[in-house]
C-alpha positions as CSV (number, residue, x, y, z in Angstrom):
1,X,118.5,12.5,29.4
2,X,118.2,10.6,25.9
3,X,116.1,11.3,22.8
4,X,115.6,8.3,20.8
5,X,113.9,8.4,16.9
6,X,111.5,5.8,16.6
7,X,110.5,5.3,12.7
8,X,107.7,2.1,11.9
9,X,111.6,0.2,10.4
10,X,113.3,0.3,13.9
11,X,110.3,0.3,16.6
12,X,110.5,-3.4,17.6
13,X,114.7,-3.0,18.3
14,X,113.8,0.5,19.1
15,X,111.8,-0.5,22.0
16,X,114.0,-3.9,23.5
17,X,117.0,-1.3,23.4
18,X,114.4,1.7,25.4
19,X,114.2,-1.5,28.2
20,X,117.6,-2.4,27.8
21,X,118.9,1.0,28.4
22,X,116.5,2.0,31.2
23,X,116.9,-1.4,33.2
24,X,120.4,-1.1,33.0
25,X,120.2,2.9,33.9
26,X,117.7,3.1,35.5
27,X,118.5,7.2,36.3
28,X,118.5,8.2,32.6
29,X,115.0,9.5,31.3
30,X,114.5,8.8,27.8
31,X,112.0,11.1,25.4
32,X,111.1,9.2,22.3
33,X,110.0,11.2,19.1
34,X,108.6,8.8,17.1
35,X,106.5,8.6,13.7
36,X,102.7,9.2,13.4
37,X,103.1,5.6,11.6
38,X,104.2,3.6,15.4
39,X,101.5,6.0,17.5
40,X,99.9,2.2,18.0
41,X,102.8,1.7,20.1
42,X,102.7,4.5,22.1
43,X,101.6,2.7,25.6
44,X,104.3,0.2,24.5
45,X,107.3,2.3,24.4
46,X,105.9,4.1,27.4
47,X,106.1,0.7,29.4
48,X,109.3,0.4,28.7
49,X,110.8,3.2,30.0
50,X,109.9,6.3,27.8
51,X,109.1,9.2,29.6
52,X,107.4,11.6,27.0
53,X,106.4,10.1,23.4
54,X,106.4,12.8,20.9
55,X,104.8,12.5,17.3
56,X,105.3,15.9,16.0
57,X,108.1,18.7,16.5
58,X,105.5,21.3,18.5
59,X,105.2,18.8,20.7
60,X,108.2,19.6,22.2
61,X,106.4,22.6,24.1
62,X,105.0,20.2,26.7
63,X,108.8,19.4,27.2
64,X,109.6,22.5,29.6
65,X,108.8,21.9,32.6
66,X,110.7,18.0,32.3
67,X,113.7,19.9,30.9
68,X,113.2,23.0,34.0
69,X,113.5,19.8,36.5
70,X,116.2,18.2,35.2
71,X,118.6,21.6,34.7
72,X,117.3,22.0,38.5
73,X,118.7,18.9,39.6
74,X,122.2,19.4,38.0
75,X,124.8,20.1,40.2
76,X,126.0,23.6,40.0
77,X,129.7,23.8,38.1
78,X,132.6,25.7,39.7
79,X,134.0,26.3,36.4
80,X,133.4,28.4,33.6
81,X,132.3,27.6,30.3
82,X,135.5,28.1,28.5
83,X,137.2,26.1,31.2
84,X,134.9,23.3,30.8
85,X,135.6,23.1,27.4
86,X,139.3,23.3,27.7
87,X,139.3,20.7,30.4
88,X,137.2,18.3,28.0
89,X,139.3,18.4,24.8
90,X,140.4,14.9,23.7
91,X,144.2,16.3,24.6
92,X,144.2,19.1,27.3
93,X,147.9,18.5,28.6
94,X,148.8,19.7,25.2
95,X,145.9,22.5,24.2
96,X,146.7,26.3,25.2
97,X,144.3,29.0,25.2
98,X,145.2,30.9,22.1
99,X,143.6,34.0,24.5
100,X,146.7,34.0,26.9
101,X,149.6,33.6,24.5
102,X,150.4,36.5,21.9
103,X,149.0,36.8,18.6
104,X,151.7,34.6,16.7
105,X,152.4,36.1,13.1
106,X,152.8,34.6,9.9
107,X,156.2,32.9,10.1
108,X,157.1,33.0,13.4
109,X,157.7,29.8,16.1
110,X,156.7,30.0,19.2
111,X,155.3,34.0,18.9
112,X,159.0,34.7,18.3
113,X,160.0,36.9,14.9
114,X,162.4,34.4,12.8
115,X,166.1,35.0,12.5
């Protein structure tokens, strides 16, 4: 799922990159919030791939049941949050949980006292 801004400066690339990203993915569903100043071009940006056009924020109500469907679809994890998280740092062969080693105190190396 992808939220693209649409302002009346960047609707024309706006909408040949809503088409270029749909035809080349065509599983991703894209919800465009755009200004009241491109509403013209709502049909537009619909045709090319958006699923919801939005114009103001309390629009987003009409959001729920799209966004109930698609946490439906999502596979259910085997892992926890926190492992998730771990497992997606940038460098997770070096990162330790901080919550399984011992508090490490001002000075020390490793959790050991100094010399």
């Amino acid at each position: 799922m992808v939220a693209l801004e649409v302002l009346p400066e960047n609707a024309e690339a706006a909408c040949q990159r809503l088409a270029d990203l749909t035809r080349q993915s065509p599983h991703v569903r894209v919800i465009v919030m755009a200004d009241r100043g491109v509403r013209q071009a709502e049909w537009v940006l619909r045709e090319a791939g958006a699923v919801h056009v939005l114009f103001s924020p309390d629009q987003w109500v009409r959001l729920r049941p799209l966004f109930r469907r698609f946490f439906d679809q999502l596979p259910a994890s085997q892992t926890t949050f926190r492992e998730h998280v771990w497992s997606s740092l940038p460098w997770p062969r070096h990162a330790t949980d901080v919550s399984e080693k011992s508090v490490i105190t001002k000075g020390s190396v490793n959790g050991q006292r100094p010399n």
